[in-house]
Residue frames as qw, qx, qy, qz and C-alpha x, y, z in Angstrom:
[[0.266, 0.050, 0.071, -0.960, -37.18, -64.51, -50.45],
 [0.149, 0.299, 0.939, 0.079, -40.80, -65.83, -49.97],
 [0.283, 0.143, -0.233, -0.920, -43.40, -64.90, -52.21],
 [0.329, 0.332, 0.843, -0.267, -47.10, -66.26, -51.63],
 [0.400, 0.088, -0.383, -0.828, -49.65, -66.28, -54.67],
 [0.706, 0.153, 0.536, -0.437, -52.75, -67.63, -55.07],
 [0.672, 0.176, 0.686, 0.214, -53.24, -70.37, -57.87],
 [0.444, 0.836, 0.322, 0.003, -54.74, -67.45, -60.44],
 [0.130, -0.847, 0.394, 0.333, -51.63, -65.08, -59.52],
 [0.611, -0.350, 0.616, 0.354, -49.05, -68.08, -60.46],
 [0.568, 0.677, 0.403, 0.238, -51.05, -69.00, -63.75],
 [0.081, -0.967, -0.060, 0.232, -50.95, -65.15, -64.28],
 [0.333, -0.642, 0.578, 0.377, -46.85, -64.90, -63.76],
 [0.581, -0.147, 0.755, 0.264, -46.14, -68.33, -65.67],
 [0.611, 0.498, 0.585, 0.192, -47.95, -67.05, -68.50],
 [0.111, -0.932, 0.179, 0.296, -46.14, -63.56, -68.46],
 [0.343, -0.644, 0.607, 0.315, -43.03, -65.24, -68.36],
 [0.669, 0.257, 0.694, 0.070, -43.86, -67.18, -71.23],
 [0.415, 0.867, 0.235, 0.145, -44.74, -64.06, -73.27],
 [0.648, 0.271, -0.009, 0.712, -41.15, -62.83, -72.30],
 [0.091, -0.794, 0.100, -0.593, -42.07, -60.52, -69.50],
 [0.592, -0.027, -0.648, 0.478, -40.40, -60.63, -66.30],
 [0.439, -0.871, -0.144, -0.165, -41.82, -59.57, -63.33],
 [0.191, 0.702, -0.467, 0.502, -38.76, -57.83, -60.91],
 [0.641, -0.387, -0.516, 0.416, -37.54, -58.94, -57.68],
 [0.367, -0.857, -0.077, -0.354, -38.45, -56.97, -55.07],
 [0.475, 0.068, -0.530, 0.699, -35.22, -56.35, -52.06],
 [0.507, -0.802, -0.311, -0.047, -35.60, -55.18, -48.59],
 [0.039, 0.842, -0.490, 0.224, -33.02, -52.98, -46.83],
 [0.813, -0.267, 0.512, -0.070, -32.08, -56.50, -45.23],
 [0.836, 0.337, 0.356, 0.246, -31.62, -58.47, -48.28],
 [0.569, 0.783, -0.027, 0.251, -29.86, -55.38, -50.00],
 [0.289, -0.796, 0.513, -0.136, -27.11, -54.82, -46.94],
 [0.922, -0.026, 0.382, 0.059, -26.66, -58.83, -47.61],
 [0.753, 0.544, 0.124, 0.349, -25.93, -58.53, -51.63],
 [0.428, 0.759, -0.201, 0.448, -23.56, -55.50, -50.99],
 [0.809, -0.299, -0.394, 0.319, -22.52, -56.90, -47.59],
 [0.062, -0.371, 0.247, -0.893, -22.77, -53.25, -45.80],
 [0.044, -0.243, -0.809, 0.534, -24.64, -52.87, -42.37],
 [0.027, 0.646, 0.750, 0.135, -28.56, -51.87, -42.96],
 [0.231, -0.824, -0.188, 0.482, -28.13, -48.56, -41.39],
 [0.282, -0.246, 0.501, 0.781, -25.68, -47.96, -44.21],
 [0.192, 0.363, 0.766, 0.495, -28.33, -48.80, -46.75],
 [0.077, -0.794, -0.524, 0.298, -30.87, -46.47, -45.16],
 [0.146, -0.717, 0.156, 0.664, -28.80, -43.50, -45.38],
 [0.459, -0.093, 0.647, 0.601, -27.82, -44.24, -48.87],
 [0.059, 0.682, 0.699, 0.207, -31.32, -44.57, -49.82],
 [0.092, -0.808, -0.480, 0.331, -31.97, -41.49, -48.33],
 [0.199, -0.658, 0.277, 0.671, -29.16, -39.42, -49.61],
 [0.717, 0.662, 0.100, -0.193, -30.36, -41.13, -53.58],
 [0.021, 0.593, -0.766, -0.247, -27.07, -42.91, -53.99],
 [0.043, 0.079, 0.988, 0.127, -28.59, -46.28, -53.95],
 [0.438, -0.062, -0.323, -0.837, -32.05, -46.12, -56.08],
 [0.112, -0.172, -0.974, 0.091, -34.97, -47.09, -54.35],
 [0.209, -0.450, -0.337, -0.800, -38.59, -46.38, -53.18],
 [0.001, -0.058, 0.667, -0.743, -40.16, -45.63, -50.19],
 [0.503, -0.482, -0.662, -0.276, -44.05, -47.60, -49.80],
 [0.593, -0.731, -0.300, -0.156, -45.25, -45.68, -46.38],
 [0.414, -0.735, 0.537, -0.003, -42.05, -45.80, -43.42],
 [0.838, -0.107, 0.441, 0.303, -40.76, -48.93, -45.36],
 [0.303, 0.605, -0.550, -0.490, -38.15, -49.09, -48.79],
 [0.809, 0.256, 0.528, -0.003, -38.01, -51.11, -51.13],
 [0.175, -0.603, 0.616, 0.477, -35.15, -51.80, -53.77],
 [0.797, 0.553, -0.002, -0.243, -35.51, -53.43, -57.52],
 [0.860, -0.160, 0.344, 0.341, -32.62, -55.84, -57.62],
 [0.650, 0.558, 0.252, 0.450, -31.80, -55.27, -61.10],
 [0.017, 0.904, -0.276, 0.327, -31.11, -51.03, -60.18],
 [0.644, -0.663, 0.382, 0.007, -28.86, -52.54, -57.13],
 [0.837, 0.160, 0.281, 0.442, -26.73, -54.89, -59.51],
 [0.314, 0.873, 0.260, 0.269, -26.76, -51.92, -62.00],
 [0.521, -0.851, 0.052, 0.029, -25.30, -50.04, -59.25],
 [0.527, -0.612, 0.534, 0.249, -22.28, -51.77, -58.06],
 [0.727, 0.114, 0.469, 0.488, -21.14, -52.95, -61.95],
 [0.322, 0.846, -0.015, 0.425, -21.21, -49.11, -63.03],
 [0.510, -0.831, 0.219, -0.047, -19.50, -48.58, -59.83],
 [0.787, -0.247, 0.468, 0.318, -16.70, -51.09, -60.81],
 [0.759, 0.251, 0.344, 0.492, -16.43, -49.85, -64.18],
 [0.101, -0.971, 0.080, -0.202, -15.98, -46.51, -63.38],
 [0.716, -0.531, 0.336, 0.305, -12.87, -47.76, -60.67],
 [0.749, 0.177, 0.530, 0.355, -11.44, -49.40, -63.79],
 [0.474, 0.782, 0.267, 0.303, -11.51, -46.31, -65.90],
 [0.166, -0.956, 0.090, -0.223, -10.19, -44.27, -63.62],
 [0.389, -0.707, 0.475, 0.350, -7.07, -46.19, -63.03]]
């Protein structure tokens, strides 16, 4: 994923992350049909139907890794309970 800052942003970040905030990764419906290796069209719908948490910036989404992990390791430990 490429992410362009200017010199002030980076500072900025590098001293965030210093104080022990993390900034999130940002996913496209691209990148998230990768990580859960479903077809993009899949992801759409999901999104739409508010199985797979995300937000919607204008006609585009946009996904918050971390909720997408989240996701598919309650998903797994559900499975696991249930047999």
């Amino acid at each position: 994923m490429l992410t362009f800052f200017s010199l002030k942003e980076h500072e900025r970040n590098s001293d965030r992350k210093r104080e022990g905030i993390q900034l999130e990764e940002i996913l496209t419906p691209s990148q998230v049909a990768e990580l859960l290796r479903i077809h993009v069209k899949t992801v759409y719908r999901l999104a739409s139907e508010g199985t797979i948490p995300g937000n919607r910036i204008g006609r585009s989404w946009r996904f918050r890794k971390r909720d997408i992990l989240d996701l598919v390791s309650n998903r797994e430990k559900e499975s696991r309970e249930a047999n």
